[in-house]
C-alpha positions in Angstrom: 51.0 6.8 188.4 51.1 8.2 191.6 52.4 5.2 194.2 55.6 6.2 195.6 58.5 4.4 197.6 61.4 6.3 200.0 64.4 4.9 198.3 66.2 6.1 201.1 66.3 8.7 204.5 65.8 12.2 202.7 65.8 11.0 199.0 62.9 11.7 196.5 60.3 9.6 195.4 60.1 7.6 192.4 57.2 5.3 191.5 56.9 2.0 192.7 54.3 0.2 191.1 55.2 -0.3 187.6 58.7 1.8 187.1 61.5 -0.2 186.4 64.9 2.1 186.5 65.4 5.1 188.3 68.2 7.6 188.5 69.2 10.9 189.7 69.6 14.1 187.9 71.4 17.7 189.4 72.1 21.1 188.6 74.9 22.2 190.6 74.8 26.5 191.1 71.0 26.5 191.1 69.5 29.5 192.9 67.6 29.5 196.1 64.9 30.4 194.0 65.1 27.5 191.8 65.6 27.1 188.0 63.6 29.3 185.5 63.9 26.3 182.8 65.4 23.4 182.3 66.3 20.7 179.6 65.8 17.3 179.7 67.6 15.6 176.2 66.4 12.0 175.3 67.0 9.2 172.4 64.7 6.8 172.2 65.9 5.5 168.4 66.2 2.0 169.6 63.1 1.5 171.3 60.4 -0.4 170.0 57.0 1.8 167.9 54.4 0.4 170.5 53.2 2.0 173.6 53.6 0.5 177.0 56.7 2.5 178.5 57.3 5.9 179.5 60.8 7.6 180.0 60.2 10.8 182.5 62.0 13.2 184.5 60.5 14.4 187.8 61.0 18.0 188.8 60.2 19.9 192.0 58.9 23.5 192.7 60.8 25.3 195.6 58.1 26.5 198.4 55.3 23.5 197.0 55.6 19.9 197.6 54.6 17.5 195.0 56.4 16.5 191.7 56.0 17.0 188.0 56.7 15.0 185.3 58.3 15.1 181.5 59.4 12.9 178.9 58.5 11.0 176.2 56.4 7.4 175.4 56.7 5.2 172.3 53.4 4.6 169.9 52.5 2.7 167.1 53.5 4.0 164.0 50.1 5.4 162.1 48.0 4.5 159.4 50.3 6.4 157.0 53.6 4.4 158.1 54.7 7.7 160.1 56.5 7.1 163.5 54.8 9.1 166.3 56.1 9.9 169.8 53.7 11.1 172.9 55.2 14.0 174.9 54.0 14.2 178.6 54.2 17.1 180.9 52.4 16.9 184.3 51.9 18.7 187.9 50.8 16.6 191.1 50.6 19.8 193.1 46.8 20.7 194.2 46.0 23.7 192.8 47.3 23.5 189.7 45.5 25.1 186.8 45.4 25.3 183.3 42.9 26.6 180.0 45.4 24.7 177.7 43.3 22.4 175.3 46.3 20.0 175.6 45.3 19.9 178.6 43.0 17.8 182.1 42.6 18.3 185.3 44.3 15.8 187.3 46.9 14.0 187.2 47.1 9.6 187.8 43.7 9.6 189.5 44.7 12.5 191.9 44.4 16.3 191.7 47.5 18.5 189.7 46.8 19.0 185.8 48.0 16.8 183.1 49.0 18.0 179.2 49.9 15.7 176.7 50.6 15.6 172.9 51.3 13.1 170.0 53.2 14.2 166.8 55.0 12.3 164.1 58.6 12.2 164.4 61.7 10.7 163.4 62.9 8.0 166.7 66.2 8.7 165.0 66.6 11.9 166.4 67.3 13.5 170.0 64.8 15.5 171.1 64.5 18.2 174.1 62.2 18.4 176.6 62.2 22.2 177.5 60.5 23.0 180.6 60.2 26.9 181.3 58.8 29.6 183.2 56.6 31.9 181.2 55.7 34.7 183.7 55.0 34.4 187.7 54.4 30.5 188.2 52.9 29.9 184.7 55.1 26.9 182.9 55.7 25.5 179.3 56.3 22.2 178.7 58.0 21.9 174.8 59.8 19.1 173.0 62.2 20.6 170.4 63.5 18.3 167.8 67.6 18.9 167.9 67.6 18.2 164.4 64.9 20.2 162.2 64.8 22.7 165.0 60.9 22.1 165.1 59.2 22.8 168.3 56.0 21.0 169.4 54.3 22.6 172.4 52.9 20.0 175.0 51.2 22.1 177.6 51.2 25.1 179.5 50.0 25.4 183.6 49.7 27.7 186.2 50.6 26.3 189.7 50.2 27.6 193.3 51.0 31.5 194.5 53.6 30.3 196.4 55.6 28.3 194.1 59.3 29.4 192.6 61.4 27.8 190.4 62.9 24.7 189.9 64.8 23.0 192.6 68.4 21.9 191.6 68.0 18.1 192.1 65.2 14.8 191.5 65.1 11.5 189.4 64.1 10.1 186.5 63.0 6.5 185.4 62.0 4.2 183.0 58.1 2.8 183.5 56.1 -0.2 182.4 52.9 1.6 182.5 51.4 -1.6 180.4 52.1 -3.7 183.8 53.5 -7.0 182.1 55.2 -9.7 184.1 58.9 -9.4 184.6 59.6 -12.5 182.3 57.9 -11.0 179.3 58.8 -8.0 179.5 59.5 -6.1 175.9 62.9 -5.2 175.1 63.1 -1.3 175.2 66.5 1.4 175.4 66.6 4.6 175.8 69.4 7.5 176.0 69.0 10.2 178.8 71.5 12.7 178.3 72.4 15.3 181.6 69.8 19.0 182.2 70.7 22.1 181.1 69.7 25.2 181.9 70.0 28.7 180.6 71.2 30.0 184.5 74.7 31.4 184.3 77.0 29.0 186.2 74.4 26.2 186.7 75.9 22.9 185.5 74.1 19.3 185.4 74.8 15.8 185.9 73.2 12.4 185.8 74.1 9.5 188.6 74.5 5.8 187.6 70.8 4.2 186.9 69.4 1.5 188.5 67.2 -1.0 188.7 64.3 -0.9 191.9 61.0 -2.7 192.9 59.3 -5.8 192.2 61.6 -6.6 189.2 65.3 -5.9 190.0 67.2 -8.4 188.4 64.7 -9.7 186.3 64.6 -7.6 183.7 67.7 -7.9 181.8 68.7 -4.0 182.4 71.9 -2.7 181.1 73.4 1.0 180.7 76.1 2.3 179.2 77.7 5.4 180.5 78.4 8.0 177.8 80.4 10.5 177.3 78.5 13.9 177.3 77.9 12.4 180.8 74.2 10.8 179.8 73.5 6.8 179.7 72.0 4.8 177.4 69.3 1.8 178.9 67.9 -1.2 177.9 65.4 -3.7 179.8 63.3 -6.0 178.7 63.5 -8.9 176.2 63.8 -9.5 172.7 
């Protein structure tokens, strides 16, 4: 998806077409240079085992201008009974490259590169999505499993000479990439917790979510503030 909406004079962009919740994520002390990693925890043990919905976070390259994306989307549970959870990690930015057999060029329909992975894991568990430099503007997208430790390796890219690190601020949301009317909407939750980074003295934070587009207010959404700082969200219909 790569329709976008100004929210408001000088914010980001989120999508528009089929995202539901949006919210804002910062890392207070980041460098002029940007962030050399970052992580991005999530929780998606109460959501339901079928595709449809994808829970991002967008992240911007200082001295380039489009996004990227990372997070995590619900399957169905395989042949074997095992719950398995897809783990995105994307560049809009023209000129992006990669070798990376998890890997495509293009990203929505539009140029950037697009790495992707499914692997069987427990919905229980909170899992990290570890976005980090490798050398020069090379990047790794991981999900790490906070629980056995295990580490499952998305994609890796290489974007544009000019670009630096990771800016210090963007947002997240919750999407219907499935498209279903408001009113039938499945019943889905998720729990975001706030970014870290390795940077000495960097410190992040998450802003109240909220509901945008089309569907505000018919959606049943709900959030609960927690207290590391992250919220938990529901929308949709049981």
């Amino acid at each position: 998806m790569k329709t976008f909406s100004i929210l408001a004079a000088g914010a980001s962009f989120l999508p528009f077409t089929s995202a539901l919740v949006g919210w804002t994520w910062s890392v207070e002390n980041t460098p002029d240079d940007g962030l050399k990693d970052i992580t991005f925890p999530m929780n998606i043990a109460n959501a339901q085992h079928e595709s449809g919905y994808y829970f991002a976070q967008q992240f911007n390259f200082v001295d380039i201008d489009d996004v990227g994306y990372a997070g995590l989307q619900p399957r169905e549970d395989n042949s074997n009974g095992d719950s398995i959870i897809h783990a995105a990690f994307s560049s809009f930015q023209d000129g992006t490259t990669s070798d990376d057999s998890n890997c495509s060029k293009g990203a929505d329909g539009g140029p950037g590169v697009s790495c992707a992975v499914d692997f069987p894991g427990s919905y229980a568990h909170t899992y990290n999505v570890y976005v980090k430099n490798d050398q020069g503007t090379t990047w790794t997208g991981t999900v790490v499993d906070t629980v056995t430790s295990q580490k499952i390796h998305i994609g890796t890219y290489t974007l544009p000479s000019e670009a630096k690190g990771i800016k210090g601020s963007q947002l997240g949301f919750i999407e219907d990439y499935a498209g279903h009317d408001a009113a039938e909407l499945p019943y889905t939750n998720v729990t975001v917790g706030v970014p870290t980074t390795s940077t000495e003295g960097a410190t992040g934070k998450m802003d109240e979510p909220y509901e945008y587009g089309d569907t505000k207010g018919k959606v049943d959404f709900d959030f609960v503030k927690l207290s590391n700082g992250g919220y938990q969200m529901s929308c949709g219909f049981k």
